[in-house]
C-alpha positions in Angstrom: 55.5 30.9 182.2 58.9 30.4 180.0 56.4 31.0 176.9 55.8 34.2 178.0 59.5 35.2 179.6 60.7 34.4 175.9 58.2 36.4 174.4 59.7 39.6 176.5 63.0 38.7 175.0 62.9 36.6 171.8 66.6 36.5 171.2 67.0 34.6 174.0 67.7 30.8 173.8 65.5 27.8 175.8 67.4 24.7 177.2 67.5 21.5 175.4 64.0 19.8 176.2 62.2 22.5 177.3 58.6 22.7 175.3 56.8 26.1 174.8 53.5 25.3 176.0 50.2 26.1 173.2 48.8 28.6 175.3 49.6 31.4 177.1 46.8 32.4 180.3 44.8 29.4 178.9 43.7 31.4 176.7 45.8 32.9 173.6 48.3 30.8 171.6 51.3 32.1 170.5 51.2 32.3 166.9 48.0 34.8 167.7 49.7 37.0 170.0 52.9 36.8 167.5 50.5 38.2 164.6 49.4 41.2 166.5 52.3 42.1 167.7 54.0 41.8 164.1 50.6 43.5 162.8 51.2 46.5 165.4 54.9 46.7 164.6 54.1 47.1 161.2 52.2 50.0 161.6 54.8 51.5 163.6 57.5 50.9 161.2 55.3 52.4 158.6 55.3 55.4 160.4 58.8 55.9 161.4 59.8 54.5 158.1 57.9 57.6 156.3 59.3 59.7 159.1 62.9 59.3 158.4 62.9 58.1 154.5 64.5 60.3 151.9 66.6 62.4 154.2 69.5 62.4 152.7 68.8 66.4 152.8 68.1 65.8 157.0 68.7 69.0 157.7 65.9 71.4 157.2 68.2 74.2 155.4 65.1 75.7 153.2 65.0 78.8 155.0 66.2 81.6 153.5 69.4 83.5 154.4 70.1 86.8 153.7 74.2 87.7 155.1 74.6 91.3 155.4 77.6 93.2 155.5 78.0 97.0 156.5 80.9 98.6 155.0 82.0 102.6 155.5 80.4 103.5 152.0 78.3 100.4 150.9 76.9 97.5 151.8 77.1 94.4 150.5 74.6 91.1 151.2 74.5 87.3 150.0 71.0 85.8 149.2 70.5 82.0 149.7 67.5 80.1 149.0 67.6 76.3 148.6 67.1 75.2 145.0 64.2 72.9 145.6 62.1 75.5 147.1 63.4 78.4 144.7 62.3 76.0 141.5 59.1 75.0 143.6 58.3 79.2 142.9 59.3 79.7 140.0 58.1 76.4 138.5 60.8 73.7 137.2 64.3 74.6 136.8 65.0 78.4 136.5 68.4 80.0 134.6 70.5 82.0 136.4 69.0 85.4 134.8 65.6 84.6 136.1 66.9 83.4 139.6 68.6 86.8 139.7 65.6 88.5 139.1 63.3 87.2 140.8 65.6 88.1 143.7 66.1 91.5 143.1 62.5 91.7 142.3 62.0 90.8 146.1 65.1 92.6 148.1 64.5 96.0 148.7 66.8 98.5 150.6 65.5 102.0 151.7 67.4 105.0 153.7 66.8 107.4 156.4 65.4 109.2 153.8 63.4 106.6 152.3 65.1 106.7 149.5 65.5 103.3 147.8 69.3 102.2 147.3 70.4 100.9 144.2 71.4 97.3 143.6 74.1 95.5 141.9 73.8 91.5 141.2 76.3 89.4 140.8 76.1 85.9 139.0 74.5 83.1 140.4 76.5 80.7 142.4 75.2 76.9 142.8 76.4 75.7 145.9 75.8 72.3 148.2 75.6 73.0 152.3 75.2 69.7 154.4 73.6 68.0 151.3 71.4 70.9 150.1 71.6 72.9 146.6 71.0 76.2 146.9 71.2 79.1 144.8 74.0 82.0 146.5 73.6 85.4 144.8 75.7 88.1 146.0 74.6 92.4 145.8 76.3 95.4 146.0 73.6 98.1 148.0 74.7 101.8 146.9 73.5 104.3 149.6 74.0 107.1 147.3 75.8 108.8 149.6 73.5 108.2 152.5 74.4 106.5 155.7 74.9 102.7 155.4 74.8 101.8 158.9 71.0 102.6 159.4 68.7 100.9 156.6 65.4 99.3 156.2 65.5 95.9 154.0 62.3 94.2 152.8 62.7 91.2 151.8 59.0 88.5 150.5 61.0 85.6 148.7 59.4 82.5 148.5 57.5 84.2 151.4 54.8 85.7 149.4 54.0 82.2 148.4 54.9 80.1 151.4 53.5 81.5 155.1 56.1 79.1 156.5 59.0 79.5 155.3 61.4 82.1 156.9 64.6 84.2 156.0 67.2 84.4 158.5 69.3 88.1 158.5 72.6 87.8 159.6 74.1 90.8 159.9 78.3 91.8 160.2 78.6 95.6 161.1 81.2 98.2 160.4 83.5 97.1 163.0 83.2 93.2 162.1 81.0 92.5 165.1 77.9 89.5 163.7 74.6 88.9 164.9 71.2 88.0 163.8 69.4 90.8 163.1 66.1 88.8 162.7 64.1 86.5 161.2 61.9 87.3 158.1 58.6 85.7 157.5 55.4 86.3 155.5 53.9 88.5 158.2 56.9 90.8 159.1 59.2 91.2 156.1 61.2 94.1 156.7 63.0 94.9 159.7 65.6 97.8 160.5 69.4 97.5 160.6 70.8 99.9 163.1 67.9 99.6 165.7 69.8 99.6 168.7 67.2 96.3 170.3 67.8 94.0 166.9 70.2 92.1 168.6 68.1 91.3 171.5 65.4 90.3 169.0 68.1 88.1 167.3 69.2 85.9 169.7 65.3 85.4 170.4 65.2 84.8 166.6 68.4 82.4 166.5 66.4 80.3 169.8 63.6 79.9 167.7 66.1 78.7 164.4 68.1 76.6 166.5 64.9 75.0 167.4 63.3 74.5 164.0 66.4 73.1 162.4 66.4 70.0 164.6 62.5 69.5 165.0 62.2 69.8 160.7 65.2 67.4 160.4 65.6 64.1 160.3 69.0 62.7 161.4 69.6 64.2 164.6 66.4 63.3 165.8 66.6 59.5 164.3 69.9 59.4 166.4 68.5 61.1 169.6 65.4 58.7 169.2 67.7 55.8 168.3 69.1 55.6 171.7 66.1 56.5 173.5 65.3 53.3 172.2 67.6 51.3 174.8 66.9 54.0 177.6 64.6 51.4 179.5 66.8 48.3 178.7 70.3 47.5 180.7 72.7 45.2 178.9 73.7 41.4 180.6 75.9 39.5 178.9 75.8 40.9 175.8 71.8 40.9 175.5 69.1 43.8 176.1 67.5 42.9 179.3 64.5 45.2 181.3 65.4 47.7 183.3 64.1 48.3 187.1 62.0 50.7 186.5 61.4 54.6 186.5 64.4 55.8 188.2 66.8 54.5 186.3 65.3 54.4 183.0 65.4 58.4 183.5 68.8 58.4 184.7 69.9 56.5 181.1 68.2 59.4 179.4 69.8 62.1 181.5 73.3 60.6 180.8 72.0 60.1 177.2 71.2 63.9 176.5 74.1 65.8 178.7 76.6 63.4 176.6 75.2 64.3 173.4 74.8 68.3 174.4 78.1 67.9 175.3 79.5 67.0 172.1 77.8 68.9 169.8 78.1 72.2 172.1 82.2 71.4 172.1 82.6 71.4 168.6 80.0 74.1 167.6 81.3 76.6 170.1 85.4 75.3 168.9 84.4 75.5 165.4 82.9 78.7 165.6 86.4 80.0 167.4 88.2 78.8 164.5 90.0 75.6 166.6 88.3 73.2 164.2 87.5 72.9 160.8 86.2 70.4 158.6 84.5 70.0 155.4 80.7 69.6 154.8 80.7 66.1 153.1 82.9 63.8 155.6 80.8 65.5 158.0 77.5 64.4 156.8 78.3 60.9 155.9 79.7 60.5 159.9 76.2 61.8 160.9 74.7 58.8 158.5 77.4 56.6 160.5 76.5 57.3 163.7 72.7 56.5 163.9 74.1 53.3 161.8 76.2 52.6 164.9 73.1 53.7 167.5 70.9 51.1 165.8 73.6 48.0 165.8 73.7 49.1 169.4 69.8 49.0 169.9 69.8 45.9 168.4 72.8 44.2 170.8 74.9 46.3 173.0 78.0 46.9 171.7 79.3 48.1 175.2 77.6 48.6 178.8 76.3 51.9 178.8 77.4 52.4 175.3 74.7 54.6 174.5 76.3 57.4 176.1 79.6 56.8 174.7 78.0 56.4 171.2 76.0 60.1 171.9 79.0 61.8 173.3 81.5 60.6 170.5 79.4 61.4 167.8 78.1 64.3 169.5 80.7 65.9 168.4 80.3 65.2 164.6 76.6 66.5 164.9 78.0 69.4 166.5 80.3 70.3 163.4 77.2 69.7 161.2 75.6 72.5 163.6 78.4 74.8 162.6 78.4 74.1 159.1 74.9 75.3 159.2 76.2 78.4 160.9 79.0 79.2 159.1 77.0 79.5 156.3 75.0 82.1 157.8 78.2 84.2 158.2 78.7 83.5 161.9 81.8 82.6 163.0 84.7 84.5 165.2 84.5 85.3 168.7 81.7 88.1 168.5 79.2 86.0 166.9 79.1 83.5 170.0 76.2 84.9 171.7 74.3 84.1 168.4 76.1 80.8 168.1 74.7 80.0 172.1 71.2 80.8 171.0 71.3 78.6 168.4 72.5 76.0 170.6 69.9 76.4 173.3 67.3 76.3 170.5 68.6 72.6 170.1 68.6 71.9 173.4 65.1 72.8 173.4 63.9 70.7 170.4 66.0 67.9 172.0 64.3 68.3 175.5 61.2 68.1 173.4 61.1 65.1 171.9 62.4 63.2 174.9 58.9 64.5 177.0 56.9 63.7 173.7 58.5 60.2 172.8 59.7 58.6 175.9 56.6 57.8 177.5 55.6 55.6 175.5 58.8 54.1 174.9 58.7 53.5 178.7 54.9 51.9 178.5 56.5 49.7 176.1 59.4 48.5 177.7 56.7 47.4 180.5 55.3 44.7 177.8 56.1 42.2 176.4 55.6 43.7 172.8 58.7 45.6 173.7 61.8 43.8 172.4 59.9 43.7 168.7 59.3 47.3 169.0 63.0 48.1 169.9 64.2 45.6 167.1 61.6 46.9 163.9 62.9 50.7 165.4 66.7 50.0 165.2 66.2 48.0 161.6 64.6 51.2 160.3 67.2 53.4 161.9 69.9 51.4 160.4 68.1 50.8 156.7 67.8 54.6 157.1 71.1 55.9 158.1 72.5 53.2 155.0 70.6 55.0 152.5 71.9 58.6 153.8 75.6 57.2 153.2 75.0 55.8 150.1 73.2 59.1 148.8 76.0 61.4 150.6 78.9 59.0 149.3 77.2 60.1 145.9 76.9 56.2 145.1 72.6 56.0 145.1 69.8 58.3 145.0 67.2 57.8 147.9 64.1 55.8 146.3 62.1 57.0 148.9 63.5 61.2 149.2 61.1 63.3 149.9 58.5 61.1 151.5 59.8 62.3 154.9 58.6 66.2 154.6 55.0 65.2 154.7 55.6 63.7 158.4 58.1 65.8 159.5 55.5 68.5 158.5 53.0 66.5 161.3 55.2 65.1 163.4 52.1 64.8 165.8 51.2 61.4 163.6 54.3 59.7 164.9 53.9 61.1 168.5 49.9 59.8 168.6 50.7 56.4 166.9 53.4 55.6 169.0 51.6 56.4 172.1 48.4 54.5 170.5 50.5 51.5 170.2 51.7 51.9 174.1 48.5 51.8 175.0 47.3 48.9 173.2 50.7 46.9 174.5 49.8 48.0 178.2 46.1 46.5 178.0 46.6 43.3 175.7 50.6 42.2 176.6 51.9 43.9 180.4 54.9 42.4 181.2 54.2 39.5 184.0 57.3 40.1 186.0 61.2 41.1 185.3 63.8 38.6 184.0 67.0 38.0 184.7 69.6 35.8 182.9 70.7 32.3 184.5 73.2 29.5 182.8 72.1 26.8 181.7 74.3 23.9 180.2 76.9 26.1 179.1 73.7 28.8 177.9 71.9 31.1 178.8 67.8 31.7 179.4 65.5 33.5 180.7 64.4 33.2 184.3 61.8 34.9 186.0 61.9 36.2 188.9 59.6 34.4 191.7 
């Protein structure tokens, strides 16, 4: 019935003189059907909306870093904690004196001859890195005349109090070569620098980071998910229309993830070379940009197949976010690529991951009729959400709603249930009743199905 081919697409425009019948099956009338579907779409917006509001902070930088430099005589190492979870500790808004000692309270550096090295602070630096404050403390480790290329370093900030959070070593040897020594966290918080397998266990570690970063942000995924959003759809004449099924719907992904990794893995691996630099805010407010652009392209096509133009293009701005992230680790140069590739294949990973969680039930949906609502209340999120980043990043408004997205982000399972909760109850109560195509009419155009 027409009633029910415009109720697959409802930006789509009937004929003069053609009446929308009261009932659809005999049985439900529109205005019903319209009220669950708006009901169910609701409850999915309120999800994704507390999924993705107040990160203006996306990235998850509230790890711990801990850059370590290995010098002939001494060594030297940078502590960074993010401000929000050093003033969570220590309870409101610490001075400098008791950020530095509550630091060197927690870093300890033994010998060979477990002797404990002395430790010189410097002041406390307040710094911003992809939209986080953090704290940046710099020391001064005095071997006492021991060998500073072999050490053990214990290190329990925040971790004493938090079993999740983690402390990332980075370490630059003698001869200027970086890796990650490890990663620190409230059941192992020591490790020894010298071991000849720590860079093995680094790259593992670095995997793992890579992986965390993405899955405990919020704006890479919002853009990954963004597009998934039109994965099952094919543009005609300028208007979302549903794809043929299986097949192709997972070729769209495929071309929708390789153009992204491609990208990002460009410009990570070019900035880490030195080839490219840029600066941290630009960078960020691009990110903001380009889920703005994936959801005006979720909600009409901007360009056939421009999905994997928009992933590819601004791939490469996500990937200089990646580096930032990096950089400020200490990695950078030639000899910290292996490091820099394990980082990457940890987002690979998280990315791989949300497609297998999310898509089928983005699929299931795109077999309904509840679909085009789903895909419209999705990109109005994405795009109410990547406004509010700008605005925060440009400096110009705080987000009303920060901080609201670490409770989900925390159980990211809530999102991945309700969404596949609401597939299911599309499935049963709207199935799609056969595909559309797009015929002229008068000058117009409207829907048609398919005999």
């Amino acid at each position: 019935m027409l009633a029910e081919s415009f109720l697959d697409d409802p930006h789509a425009v009937l004929s003069p003189g053609t009446a929308e019948p009261d009932t659809v099956d005999g049985m439900t009338t529109r205005p019903t059907r319209a009220l669950a579907v708006t009901a169910l779409t609701g409850v999915l917006a309120g999800g994704l909306t507390l999924l993705t509001a107040g990160a203006a902070q996306a990235h998850s930088l509230t790890s711990s870093t801990l850059a370590v430099r290995v010098g002939e005589e001494q060594v030297e190492a940078t502590v960074s904690v993010a401000a929000d979870t050093l003033d969570a500790v220590l309870g409101g808004s610490p001075t400098d004196a008791l950020v530095s000692s509550y630091l060197a309270e927690h870093l300890t550096v033994t010998g060979t001859d477990d002797s404990t090295w002395t430790e010189t602070w410097s002041p406390v630096v307040r710094e911003t890195v992809e939209g986080i404050d953090s704290y940046r403390v710099d020391v001064v480790l005095d071997p006492g005349g021991g060998d500073p290329s072999v050490f053990t370093l214990a290190y329990d900030g925040v971790l004493e109090v938090d079993a999740s959070h983690e402390a990332v070593v980075v370490l630059t040897d003698a001869a200027g070569d970086v890796s990650t020594a490890g990663v620190l966290t409230a059941t192992d918080d020591s490790l020894t620098i010298g071991d000849a397998g720590s860079l093995g266990t680094g790259l593992t570690d670095m995997v793992g980071y890579g992986l965390h970063h993405v899955l405990e942000g919020a704006d890479h995924l919002l853009f990954l998910l963004t597009l998934l959003l039109v994965a099952p759809v094919v543009a005609v004449a300028g208007r979302w229309r549903r794809g043929d099924g299986v097949r192709p719907t997972l070729r769209s992904v495929l071309a929708v993830v390789t153009a992204f990794t491609v990208g990002h893995s460009l410009t990570l691996l070019a900035s880490a070379l030195g080839w490219v630099t840029a600066p941290s805010a630009p960078v960020e407010v691009l990110i903001a940009v380009s889920v703005g652009v994936a959801a005006v392209h979720a909600l009409r096509p901007l360009a056939r197949r421009g999905e994997v133009l928009v992933a590819g293009g601004f791939g490469l701005v996500h990937g200089l976010a990646f580096a930032g992230i990096l950089t400020d680790l200490g990695l950078g140069g030639a000899t910290s690529v292996p490091a820099l590739l394990a980082f990457n294949v940890g987002v690979e990973l998280a990315q791989l991951l949300t497609v297998a969680l999310v898509f089928p039930s983005l699929y299931l949906l795109s077999r309904t009729r509840w679909y085009p609502a789903v895909r419209t209340t999705g990109a109005l999120i994405a795009l109410v959400a990547a406004a509010t980043w700008a605005l925060d990043r440009l400096g110009w408004l705080a987000d009303p709603l920060a901080g609201v997205e670490e409770a989900l982000v925390a159980h990211p399972w809530w999102v991945v249930a309700g969404l596949a909760a609401l597939a299911a109850v599309a499935r049963v109560s709207a199935p799609a009743v056969g595909e559309e195509h797009v015929a002229p009419v008068s000058g117009r155009r409207v829907p048609a199905r398919v005999p």
